[in-house]
C-alpha positions as CSV (number, residue, x, y, z in Angstrom):
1,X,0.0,0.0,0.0
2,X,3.0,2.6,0.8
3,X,4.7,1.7,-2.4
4,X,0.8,2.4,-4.4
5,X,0.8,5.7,-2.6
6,X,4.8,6.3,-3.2
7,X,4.4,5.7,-7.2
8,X,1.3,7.9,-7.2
9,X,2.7,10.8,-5.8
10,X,5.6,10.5,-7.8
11,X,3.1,10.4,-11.1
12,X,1.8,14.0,-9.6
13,X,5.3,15.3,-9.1
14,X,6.0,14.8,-12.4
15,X,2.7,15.5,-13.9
16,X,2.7,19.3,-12.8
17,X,6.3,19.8,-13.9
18,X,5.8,18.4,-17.4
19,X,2.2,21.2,-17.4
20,X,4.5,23.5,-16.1
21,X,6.7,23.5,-18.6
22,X,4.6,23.3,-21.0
23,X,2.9,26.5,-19.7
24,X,5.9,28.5,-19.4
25,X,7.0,27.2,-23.8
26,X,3.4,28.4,-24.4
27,X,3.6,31.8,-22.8
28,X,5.5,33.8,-25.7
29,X,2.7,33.0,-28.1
30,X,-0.1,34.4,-25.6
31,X,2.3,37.3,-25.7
32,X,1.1,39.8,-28.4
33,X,3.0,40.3,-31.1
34,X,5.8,43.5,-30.7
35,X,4.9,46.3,-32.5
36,X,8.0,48.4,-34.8
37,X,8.1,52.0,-33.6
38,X,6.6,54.1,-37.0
39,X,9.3,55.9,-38.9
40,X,10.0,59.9,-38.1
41,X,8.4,61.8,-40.0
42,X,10.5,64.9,-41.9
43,X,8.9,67.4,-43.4
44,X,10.4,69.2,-46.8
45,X,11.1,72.3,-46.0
46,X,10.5,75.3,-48.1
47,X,10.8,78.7,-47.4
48,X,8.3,80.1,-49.7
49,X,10.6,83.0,-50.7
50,X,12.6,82.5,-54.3
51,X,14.7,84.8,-56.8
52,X,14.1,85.0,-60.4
53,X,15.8,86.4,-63.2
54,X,14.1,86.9,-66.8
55,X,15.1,87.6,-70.4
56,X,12.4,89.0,-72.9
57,X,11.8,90.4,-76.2
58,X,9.7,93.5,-76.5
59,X,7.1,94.9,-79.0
60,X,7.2,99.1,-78.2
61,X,4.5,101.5,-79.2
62,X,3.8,105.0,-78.8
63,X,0.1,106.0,-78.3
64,X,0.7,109.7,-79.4
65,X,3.5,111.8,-80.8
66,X,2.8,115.7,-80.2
67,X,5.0,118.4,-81.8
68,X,6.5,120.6,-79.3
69,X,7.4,124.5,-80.3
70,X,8.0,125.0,-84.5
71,X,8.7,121.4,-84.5
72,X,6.5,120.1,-87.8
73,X,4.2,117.8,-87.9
74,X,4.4,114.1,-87.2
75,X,3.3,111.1,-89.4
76,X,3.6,107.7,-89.6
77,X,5.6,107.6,-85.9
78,X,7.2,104.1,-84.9
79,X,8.8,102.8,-81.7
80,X,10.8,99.6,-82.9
81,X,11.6,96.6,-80.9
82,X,14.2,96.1,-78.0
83,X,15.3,93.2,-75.6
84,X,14.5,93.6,-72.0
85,X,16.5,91.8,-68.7
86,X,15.5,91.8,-65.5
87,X,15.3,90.0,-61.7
88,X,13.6,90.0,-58.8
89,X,12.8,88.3,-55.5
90,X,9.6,86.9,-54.6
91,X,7.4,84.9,-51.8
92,X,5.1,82.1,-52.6
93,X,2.2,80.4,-50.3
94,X,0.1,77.5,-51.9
95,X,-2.1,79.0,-55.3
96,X,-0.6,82.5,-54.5
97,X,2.3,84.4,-55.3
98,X,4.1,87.9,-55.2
99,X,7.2,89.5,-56.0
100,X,9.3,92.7,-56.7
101,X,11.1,93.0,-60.3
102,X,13.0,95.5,-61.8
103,X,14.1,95.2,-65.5
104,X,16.2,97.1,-68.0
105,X,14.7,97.9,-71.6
106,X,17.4,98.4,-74.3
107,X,17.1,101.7,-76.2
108,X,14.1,101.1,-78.9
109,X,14.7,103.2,-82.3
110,X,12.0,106.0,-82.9
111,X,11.4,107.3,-86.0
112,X,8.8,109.5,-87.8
113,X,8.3,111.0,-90.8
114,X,7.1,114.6,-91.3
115,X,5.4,116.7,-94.3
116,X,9.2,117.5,-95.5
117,X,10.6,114.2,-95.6
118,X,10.4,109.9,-94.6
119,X,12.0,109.1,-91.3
120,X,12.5,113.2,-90.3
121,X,12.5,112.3,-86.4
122,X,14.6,110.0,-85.2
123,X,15.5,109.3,-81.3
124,X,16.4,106.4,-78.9
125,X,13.7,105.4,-75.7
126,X,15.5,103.1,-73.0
127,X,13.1,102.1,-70.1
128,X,13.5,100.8,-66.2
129,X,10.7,99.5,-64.7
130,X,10.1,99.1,-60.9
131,X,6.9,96.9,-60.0
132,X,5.1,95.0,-57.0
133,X,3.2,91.9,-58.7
134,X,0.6,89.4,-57.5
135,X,0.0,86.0,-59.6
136,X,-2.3,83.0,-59.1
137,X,-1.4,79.8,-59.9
138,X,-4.3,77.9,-61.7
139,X,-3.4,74.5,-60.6
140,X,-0.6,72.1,-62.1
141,X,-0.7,69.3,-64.9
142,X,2.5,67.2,-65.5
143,X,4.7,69.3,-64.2
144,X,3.3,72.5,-66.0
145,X,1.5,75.2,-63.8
146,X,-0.4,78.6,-65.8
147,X,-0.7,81.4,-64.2
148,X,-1.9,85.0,-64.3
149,X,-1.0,88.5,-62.8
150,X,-0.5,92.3,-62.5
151,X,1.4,95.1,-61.0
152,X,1.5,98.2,-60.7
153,X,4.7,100.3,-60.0
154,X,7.0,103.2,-61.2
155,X,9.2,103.4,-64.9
156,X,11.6,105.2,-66.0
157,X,11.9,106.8,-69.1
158,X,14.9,108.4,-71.3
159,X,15.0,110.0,-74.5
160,X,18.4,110.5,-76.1
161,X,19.7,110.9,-79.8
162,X,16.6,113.3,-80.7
163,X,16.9,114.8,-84.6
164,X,15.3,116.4,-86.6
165,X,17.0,115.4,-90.3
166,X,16.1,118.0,-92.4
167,X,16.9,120.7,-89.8
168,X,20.1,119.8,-90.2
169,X,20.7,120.2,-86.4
170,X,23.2,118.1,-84.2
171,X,21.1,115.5,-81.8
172,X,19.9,116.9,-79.1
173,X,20.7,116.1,-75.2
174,X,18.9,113.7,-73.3
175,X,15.5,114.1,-71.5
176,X,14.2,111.5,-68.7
177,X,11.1,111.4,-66.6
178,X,9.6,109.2,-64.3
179,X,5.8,108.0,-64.7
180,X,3.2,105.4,-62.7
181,X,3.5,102.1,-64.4
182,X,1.1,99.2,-64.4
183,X,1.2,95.6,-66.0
184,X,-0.5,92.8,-66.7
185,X,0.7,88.6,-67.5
186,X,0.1,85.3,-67.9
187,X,2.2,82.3,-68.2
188,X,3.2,78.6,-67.4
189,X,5.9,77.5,-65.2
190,X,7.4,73.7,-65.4
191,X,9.5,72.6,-62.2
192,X,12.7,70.7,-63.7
193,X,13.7,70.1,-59.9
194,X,12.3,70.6,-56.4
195,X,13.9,73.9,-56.2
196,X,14.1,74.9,-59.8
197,X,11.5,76.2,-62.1
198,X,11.5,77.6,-65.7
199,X,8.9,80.4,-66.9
200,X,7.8,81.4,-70.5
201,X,5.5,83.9,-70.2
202,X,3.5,87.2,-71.9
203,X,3.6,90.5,-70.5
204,X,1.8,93.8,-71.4
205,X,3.3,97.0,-69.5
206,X,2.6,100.6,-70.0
207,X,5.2,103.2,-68.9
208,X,3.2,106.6,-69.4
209,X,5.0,109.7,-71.1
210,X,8.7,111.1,-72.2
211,X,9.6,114.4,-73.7
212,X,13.0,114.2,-76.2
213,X,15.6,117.1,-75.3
214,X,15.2,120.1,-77.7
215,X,18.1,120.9,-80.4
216,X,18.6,124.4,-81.2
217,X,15.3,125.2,-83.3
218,X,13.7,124.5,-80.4
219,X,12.4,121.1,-81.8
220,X,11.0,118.9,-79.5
221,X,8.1,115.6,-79.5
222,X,5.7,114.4,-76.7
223,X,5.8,110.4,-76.7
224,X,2.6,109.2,-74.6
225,X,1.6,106.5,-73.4
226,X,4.4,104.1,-74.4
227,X,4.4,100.3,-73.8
228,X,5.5,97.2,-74.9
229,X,4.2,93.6,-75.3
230,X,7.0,91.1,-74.3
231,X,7.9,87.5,-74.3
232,X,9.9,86.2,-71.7
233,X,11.6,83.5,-70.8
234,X,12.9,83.1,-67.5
235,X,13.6,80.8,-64.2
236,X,12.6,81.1,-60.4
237,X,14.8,79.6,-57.6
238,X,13.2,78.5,-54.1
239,X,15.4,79.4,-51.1
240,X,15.5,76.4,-48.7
C-alpha cells in the first residue's frame, strides 16, 4: 500500500512539472506580437521666398506723338523693338504668389516722318521698370502650372539721340522722366527640380510719357503713353 501511494505521488510530481513547462513554452505566443516603432516623419522644408531672373523680347509702341514748339508735324511715328532683362525676389504660399522686379529695356529706335521728308525724327527710348506683382497659380498638370497677374509700380523713361533730319541740327541732349507704371501677365511654369523652375510667359506693361531734349530750333516731341508687349523667358529659384 506505501509503495501504491509512493508511485502515485511520484506520477503528480511529475505531472505538474511536465504542465509547467509546457505552460511556461506556451507563454510567448499568448504574448502579443511586438509592435516596430513608426518611422520619423521629416517634413520638406520650403521657405516660400525665391529669386528669379528673366530675359524677354519687346514689342514698343507709342500712343501719341505731339510736336512741341516750330517742331513740324508728325506722321507715320514708330517705336521699334528692344530686348529687355530683369530680376527680382519673390514669396510664394500654396495657389498664390508675389514679388518685386526691376528690368532694363534696351534703347528702342524711334522714327517718324514729317510733311518735308520719310523718317524726319529719329530718337532712342530706354526704359526701367520698378513693379510689385501678385500672380495666381491655376493649378498644375505634368509638371506644368499657368498662371496670371499684374502690377502696378513706377518706370523710367529716357530719350536720347533726338533729330530732326532735315533741320540739319546736331542731336539733341537727353531728357528722362519718371511716370506710374502698371502691367498685366500670364504664363506657365514647369518645375525641372524641387527647387528649380523655368517660366515662359507674356507681358503687357505701359510706362506713361517722355519728352525728347530740344536741339537748337527748339524742336522737341511728346511720346505718350508708351508700352510694350513682351515675351519672356525666365527661371525662379526657391530658397530652402
Amino acid at each position: 500500500m506505501r509503495r501504491i501511494c509512493k508511485t502515485a505521488s511520484t506520477i503528480g510530481v511529475f505531472s505538474l512539472a511536465l504542465c509547467s513547462a509546457a505552460y511556461a513554452a506556451d507563454m510567448p505566443r499568448m504574448l502579443p506580437p511586438m509592435v516596430e516603432a513608426p518611422p520619423l516623419l521629416v517634413d520638406e522644408f520650403s521657405s516660400g521666398w525665391y529669386l528669379r531672373g528673366d530675359i524677354g523680347y519687346r514689342w514698343n509702341k507709342v500712343d501719341d506723338v505731339v510736336s512741341v514748339g516750330a517742331t513740324p508735324s508728325v506722321l507715320n511715328d514708330n517705336l521699334g523693338k528692344s530686348w529687355v532683362f530683369g530680376g527680382g525676389v519673390g514669396y510664394k504660399w500654396e495657389w498664390f504668389r508675389t514679388d518685386l522686379t526691376a528690368d532694363y529695356g534696351t534703347k528702342a529706335k524711334f522714327t517718324a516722318d514729317s510733311p518735308l521728308q520719310s523718317n524726319d525724327f529719329r530718337a532712342k527710348i530706354a526704359s526701367t521698370t520698378i513693379l510689385a506683382n501678385v500672380y495666381g497659380d491655376l493649378g498644375t498638370w505634368w509638371g506644368l502650372t499657368p498662371y496670371i497677374g499684374a502690377g502696378i509700380g513706377a518706370a523710367f523713361l529716357q530719350a536720347s539721340n533726338f533729330n530732326v533730319a532735315s533741320s540739319g541740327t546736331d542731336e539733341a541732349g537727353l531728357n528722362d522722366k519718371w511716370n506710374f507704371a502698371w502691367a498685366y501677365m500670364a504664363g506657365v511654369s514647369y518645375k525641372v527640380t524641387g527647387n528649380f523652375l523655368m517660366d515662359f510667359g507674356y507681358r503687357h506693361v505701359n510706362m506713361g510719357d517722355v519728352t525728347t531734349g530740344i536741339d537748337v530750333f527748339g524742336n522737341q516731341l511728346n511720346l505718350k503713353k508708351v508700352s510694350a508687349d513682351e515675351f519672356r523667358v525666365g527661371f525662379r529659384y526657391t530658397l530652402d
